[in-house]
C-alpha positions as CSV (number, residue, x, y, z in Angstrom):
1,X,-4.1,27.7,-10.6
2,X,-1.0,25.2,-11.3
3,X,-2.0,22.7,-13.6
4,X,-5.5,20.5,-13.3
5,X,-6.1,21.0,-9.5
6,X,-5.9,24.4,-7.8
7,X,-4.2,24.7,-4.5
8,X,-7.5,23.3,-2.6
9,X,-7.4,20.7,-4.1
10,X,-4.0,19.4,-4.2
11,X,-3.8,19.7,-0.7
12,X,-7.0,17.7,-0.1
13,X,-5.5,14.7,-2.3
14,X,-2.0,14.9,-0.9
15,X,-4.4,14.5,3.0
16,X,-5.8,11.7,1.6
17,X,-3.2,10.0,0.1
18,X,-0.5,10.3,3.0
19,X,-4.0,8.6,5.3
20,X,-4.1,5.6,2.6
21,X,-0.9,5.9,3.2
22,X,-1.2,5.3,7.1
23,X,-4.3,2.7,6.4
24,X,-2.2,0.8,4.1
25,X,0.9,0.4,5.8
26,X,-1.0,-1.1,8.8
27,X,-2.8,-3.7,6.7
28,X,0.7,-4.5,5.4
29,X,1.7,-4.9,9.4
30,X,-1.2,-6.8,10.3
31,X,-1.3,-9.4,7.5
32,X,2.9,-9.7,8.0
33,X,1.8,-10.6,11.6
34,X,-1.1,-12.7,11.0
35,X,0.7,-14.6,8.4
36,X,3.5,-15.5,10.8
37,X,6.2,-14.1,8.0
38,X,8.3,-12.1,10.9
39,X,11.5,-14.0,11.2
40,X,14.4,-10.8,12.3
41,X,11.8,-8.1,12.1
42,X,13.5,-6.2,8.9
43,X,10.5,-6.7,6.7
44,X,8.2,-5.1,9.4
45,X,10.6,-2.5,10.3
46,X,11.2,-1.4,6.7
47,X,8.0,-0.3,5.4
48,X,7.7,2.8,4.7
49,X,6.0,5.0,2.1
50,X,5.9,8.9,1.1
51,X,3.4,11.3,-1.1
52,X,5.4,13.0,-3.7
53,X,3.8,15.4,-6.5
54,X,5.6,14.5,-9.8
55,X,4.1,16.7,-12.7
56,X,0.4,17.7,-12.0
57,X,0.3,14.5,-10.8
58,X,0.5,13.1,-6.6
59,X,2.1,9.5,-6.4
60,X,2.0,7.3,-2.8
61,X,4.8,5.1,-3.0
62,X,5.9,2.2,-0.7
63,X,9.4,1.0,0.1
64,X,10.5,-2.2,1.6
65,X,13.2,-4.7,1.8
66,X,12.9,-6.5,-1.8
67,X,12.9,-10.0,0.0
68,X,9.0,-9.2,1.4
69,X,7.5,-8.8,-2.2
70,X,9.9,-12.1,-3.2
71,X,8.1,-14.4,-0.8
72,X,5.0,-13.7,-2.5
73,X,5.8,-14.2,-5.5
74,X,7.7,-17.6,-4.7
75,X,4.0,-18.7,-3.0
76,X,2.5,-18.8,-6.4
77,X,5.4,-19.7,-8.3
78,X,5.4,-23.3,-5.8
79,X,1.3,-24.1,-7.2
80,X,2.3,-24.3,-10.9
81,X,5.3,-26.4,-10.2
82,X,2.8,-29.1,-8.3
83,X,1.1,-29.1,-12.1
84,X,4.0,-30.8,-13.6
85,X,3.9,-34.2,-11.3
86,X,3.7,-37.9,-12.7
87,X,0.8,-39.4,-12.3
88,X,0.2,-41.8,-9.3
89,X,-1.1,-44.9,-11.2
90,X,-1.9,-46.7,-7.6
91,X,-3.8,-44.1,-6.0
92,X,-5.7,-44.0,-9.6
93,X,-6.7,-47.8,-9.5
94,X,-6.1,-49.1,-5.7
95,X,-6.7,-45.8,-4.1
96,X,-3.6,-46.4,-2.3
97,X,-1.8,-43.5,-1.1
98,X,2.3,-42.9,-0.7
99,X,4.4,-41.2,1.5
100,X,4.5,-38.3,-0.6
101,X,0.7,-37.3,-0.9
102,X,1.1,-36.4,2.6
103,X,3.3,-33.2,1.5
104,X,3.0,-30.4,3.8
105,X,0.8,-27.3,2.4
106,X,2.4,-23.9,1.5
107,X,2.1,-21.2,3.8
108,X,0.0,-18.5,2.1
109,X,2.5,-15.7,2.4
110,X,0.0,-13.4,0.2
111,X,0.6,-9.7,2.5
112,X,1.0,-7.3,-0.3
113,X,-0.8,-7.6,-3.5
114,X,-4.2,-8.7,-1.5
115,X,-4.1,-5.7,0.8
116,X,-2.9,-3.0,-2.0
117,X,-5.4,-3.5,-4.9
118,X,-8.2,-4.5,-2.2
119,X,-8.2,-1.1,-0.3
120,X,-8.1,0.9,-3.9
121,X,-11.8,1.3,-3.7
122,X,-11.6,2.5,-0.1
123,X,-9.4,5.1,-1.6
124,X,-11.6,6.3,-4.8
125,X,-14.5,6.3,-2.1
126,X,-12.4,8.6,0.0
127,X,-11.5,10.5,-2.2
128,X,-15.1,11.1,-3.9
129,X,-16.7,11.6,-0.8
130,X,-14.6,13.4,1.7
131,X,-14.5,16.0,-0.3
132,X,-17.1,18.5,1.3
133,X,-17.7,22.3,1.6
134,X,-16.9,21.8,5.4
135,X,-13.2,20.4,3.8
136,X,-12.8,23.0,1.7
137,X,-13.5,25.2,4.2
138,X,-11.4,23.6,6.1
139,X,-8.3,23.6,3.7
140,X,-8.9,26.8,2.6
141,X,-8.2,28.3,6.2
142,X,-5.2,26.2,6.5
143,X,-3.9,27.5,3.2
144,X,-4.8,31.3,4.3
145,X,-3.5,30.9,8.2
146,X,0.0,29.8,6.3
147,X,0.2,32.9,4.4
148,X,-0.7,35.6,7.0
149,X,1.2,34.5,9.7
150,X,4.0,35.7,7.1
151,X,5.5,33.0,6.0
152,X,4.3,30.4,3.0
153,X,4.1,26.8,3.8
154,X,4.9,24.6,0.6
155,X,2.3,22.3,1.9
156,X,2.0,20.1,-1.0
157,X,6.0,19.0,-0.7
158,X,6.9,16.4,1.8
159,X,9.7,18.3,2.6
160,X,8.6,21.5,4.1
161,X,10.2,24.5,2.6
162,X,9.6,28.2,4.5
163,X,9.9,31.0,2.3
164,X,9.4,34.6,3.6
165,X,7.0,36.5,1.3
């Protein structure tokens, strides 16, 4: 046993992660799509993520061009500069509007933050309740089939590493 989670169980949250993984990715696709934020196709092309074990502990990380988390962040930074305008004294007393209360809305360009901390209970549900006898059983034969067939599968690194035994 290395650490808090024996080899059963590393291998069951390292599954589950690298599926979030999958499931998350395609949200990030989907809303990109939805939101009509493709202009050259980088943003969409460049996600990616990867499991990695650092310590006892199994991080899922996400990489994409820096640009795609910018244009969020620039959606909310444009509502609190709208706070800061003079006051319109003739649409207060005449209810007269001008030309510039006709301003064109912001496109909601929210793709990341929404979809990441919104599926996080999908992922604590997962992981709570996919883990089963039958996938231990499951996981356990995987383990064993790695080791008899002679060689030993680092299965928990994403790189996989054969070592003869």
């Amino acid at each position: 046993m290395e650490g808090k989670y024996n080899e059963v169980e590393q291998l069951f949250i390292k599954e589950i992660l690298d599926q979030h993984g999958e499931y998350l990715t395609d949200l990030f696709v989907t809303a990109i799509e939805a939101k009509k934020l493709v202009n050259t196709g980088e943003l969409l092309a460049g996600i990616s993520y990867r499991v990695e074990k650092r310590g006892n502990n199994f991080i899922l990380s996400f990489t994409f061009p820096e640009y795609g988390r910018q244009i969020e962040i620039r959606y909310h930074k444009s509502k609190n500069a709208q706070k800061l305008k003079p006051i319109n004294t003739n649409r207060l007393l005449w209810n007269i509007r001008s030309k510039t209360d006709k301003s064109a809305k912001n496109k909601d360009a929210r793709w990341y933050a929404k979809n990441l901390y919104g599926a996080q209970n999908t992922l604590i549900g997962r992981l709570g309740v996919e883990y089963t006898k039958d996938e231990i059983l499951r996981l356990k034969n995987i383990i064993a089939d790695s080791k008899t067939r002679g060689t030993y599968v680092q299965l928990l690194d994403r790189s996989v590493t054969t070592t003869a035994l």
